[in-house]
N, C-alpha and C positions, 0 to 999 in steps of 0.2 A: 165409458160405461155409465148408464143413468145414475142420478144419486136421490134419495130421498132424506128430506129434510124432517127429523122431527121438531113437532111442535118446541119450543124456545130449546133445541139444539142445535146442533153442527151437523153439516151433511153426513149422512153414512153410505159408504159404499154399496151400491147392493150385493146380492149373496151371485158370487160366479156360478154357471150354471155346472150340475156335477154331472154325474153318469145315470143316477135316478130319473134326470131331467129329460136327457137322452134317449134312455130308457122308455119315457113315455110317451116320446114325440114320436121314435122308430113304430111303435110297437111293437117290444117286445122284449123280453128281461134282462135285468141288470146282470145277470150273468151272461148272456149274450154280449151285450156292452162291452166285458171284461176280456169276453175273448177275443174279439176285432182288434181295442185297444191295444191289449197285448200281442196283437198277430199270432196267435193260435188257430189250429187248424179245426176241423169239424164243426163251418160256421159255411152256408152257402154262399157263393160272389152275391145272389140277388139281396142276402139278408146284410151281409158287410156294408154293401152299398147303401144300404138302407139306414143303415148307421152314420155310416161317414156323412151323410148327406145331412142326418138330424143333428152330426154333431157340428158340421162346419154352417148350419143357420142358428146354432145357438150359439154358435161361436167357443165350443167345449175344447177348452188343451187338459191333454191328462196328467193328472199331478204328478208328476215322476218319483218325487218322496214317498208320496203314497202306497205308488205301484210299488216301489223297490222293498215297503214293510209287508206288503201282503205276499209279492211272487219271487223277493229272493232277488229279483232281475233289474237293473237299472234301465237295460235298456239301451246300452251307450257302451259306445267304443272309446279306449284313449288311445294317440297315438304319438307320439315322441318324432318330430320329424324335426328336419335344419332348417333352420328359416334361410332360405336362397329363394334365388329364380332361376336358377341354373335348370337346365331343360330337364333332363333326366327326371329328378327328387320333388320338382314342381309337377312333373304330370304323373308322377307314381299318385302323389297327393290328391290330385286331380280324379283320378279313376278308382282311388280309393273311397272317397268324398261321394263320390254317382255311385256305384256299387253296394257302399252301406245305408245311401237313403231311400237306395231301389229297396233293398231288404227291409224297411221299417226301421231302420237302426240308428241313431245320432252317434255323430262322432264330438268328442271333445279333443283337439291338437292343443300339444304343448311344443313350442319351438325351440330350437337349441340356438347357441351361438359355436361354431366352428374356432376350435383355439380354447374353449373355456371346457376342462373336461368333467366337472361337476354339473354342466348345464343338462345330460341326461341323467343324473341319477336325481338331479332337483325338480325336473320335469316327471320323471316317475312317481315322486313321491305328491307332486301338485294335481297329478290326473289320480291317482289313490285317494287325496283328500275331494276331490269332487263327487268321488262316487262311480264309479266303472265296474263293467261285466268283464274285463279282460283289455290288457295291454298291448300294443305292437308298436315295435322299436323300429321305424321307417326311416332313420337318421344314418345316415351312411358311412359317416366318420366313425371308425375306431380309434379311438384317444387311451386306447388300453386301461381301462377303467369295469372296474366292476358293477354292474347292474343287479340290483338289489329290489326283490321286490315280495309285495305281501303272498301268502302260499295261498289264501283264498282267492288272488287277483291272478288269473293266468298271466302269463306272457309270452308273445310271439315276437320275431322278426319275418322283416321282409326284405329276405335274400342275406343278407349279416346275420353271420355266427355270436350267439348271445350265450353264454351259459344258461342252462335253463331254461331256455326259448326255443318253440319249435321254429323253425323255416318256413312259413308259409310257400316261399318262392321258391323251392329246392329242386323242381325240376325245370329252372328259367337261367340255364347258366351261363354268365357274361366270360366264363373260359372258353367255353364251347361255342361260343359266338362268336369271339376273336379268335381262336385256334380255325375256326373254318373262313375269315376274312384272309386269313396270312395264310390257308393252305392254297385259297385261289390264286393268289401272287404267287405262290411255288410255282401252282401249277401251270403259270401261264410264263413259267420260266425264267424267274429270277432268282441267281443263287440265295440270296438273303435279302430279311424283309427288314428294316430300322423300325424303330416305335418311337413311339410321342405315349408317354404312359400320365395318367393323372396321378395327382396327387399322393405317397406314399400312404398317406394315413387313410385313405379315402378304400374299403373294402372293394365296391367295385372295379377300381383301379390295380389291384392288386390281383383282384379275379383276371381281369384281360393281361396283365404282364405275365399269367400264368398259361394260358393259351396261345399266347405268343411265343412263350419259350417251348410249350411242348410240340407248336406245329415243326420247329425247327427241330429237336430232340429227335422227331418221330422219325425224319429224316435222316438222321445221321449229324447234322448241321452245327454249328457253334454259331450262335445269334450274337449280334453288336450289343455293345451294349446298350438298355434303352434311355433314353432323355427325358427326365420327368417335368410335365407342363403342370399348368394348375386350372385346366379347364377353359380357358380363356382362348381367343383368336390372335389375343397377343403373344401368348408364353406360345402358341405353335409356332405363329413368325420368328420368335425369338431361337427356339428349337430347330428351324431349319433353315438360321444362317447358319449355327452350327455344325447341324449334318450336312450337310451342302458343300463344307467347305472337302468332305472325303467325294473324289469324282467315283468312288465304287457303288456310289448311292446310287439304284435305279427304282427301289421302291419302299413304302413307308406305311407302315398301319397306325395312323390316330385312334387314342383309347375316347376320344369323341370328335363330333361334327365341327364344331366350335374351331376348336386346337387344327382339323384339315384345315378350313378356310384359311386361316392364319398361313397353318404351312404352302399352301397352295400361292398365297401373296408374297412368299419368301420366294417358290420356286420361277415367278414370274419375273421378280426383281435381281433374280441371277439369272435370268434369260432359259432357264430349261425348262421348256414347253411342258406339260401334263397333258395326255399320257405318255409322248413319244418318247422322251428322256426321261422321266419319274413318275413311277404310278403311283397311288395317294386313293390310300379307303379311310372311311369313319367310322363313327359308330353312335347310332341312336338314330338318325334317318328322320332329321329334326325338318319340317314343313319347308324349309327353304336350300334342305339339301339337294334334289332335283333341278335346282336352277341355279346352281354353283356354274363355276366357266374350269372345267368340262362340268355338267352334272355328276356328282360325286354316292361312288360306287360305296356302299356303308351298310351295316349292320340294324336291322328293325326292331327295334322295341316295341312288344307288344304290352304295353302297358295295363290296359283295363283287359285282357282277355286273362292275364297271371294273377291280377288283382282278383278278379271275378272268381277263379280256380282257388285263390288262397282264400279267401275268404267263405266261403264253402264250407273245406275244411275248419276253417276258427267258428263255424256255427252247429257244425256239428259235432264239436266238443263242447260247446257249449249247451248243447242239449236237443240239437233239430234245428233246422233252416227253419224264419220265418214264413209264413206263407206270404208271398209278393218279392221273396230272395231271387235274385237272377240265377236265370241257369249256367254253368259254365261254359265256355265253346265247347267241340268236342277236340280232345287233345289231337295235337297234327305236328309231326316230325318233317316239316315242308322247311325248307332252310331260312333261314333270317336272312341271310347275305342280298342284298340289292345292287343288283350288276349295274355301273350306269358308264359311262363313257372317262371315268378317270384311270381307267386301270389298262392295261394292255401289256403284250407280250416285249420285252427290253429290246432297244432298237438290231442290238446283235443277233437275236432271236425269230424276228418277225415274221418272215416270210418263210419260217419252219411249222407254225404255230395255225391251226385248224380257226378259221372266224369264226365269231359267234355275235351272234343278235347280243347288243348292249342297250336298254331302254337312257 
């Protein structure tokens, strides 16, 4: 930025250009200004444009202090995530991140550490001192800790039960996704389906050992008991020397993608082919599941379309969708399940069993 020198002083910074500035470059009132800014509505696209345009060649960022003593609004989301790269919690983050900047929104992330369970209620209180419109708990670990937070600062989760926090994700459920991964294995005629479950403490993981037990319940069934991995391709290897070693094993639902491949590298190294000897589903339908050896039959997360839909809702309790908020999809009850060539009918069964197109 220019600087002017006074005579026998020290450079002074010039004056940043404000909203007045803007104001008179667009033509046209500073209350116009204030409503672009703040993505309020009853402002035409020609005259926003018109704005946005005077304020990105004066180079105008709005003062967010400011904004937040005049409209109440900060403007800004916090969100409470895990610091992983683990596939799942990294792209919820992902499509949460696009979805709130499409709406005008800034997000502020506080990360947690996994094992430390003071790291979300210290993250709650670090995004409160920043300054937020409302909170969402995207951290998926339950460390059975109480979540504490200010009564003017909302707070949501996404998908984990929070006291006092709504669901955004409540119609996105990982029981109902695995209960319908393990009723395709029923149905394609295996008495019992084994699991590879993630982590106990991990909510999602808990959601699918709960799906899994009730596809078998619904049946009539008594399920194995399941073998908890911890997300990795190792702990599935490790998981299915151990189930392996029972020959009644003919098929298996992984609580993710990850943990199949592992399991799939076990059943190769015990010699029992996929699908003809062990069928083997995932879950999450992670970019490099389709070209697994067989391509592996798993569960779709639709990540930015639940984001898009939760987020929605957390704007219109907040007082009305910005204007430039994405639309949601339109809701569709089309199955998650991704039929690929890892699953098939148990070889005692085969030639009883209707074919069906496998992508």
């Amino acid at each position: 930025m220019p600087l002017t020198t006074p005579p026998g002083g020290t450079p002074a910074r010039r004056r940043p250009p404000g909203m007045t500035d803007v104001a008179r470059l667009a033509g046209v009132s500073q209350k116009t200004v204030s409503r672009v800014v703040n993505n309020e509505r009853y402002v035409s696209a020609e005259v926003r444009e018109k704005v946005r345009s005077a304020a990105r060649e004066l180079g105008f960022r709005p003062n967010t202090a400011a904004r937040a003593l005049i409209t109440g609004r900060f403007g800004r989301i916090g969100v409470v995530a895990l610091g992983t790269a683990l596939w799942g919690p990294a792209s919820l983050q992902v499509a949460l991140e696009r979805a709130t900047r499409a709406a005008g929104i800034a997000v502020v992330v506080a990360h947690t550490v996994e094992g430390e369970p003071d790291s979300v209620g210290e993250a709650v209180e670090w995004l409160l001192d920043q300054g937020v419109d409302a909170i969402i708990i995207a951290d998926p670990v339950d460390e059975g800790v109480e979540v504490r937070s200010d009564p003017a600062v909302p707070l949501y989760s996404l998908g984990r039960s929070v006291p006092e926090a709504e669901n955004l994700l409540a119609g996105a459920s990982n029981a109902e996704s695995m209960r319908e991964a393990v009723e395709h294995l029923l149905d394609l005629g295996h008495e019992r389906v084994w699991h590879i479950a993630g982590p106990a403490t991990w909510y999602p993981a808990c959601d699918r050992v709960e799906g899994w037990r009730a596809a078998h319940e619904a049946r009539g069934i008594e399920p194995p008991p399941p073998v908890e991995g911890d997300w990795t391709p190792a702990s599935g290897y490790a998981a299915g020397q151990r189930i392996l070693r029972d020959p009644a094993v003919t098929a298996v639902a992984c609580a993710n993608d990850d943990m199949a491949l592992g399991f799939i590298r076990a059943c190769t190294e015990a010699g029992l082919a996929v699908p003809d000897r062990v069928s083997v589903t995932g879950f999450d339908d992670i970019p490099a599941a389709a070209y697994f050896t067989p391509p592996l039959t798993t569960v779709c997360q639709r990540f930015e379309a639940d984001v898009i839909r939760g987020l929605g809702i957390l704007l219109r309790r907040l007082g009305g969708a910005p204007t430039g908020a994405p639309e949601p999809p339109p809701h569709t009850d089309t199955p998650r399940l991704v039929v690929r060539r890892s699953t098939a009918p148990p070889a005692n069964r085969r030639n009883e069993a209707p074919g069906k197109d496998a992508r």
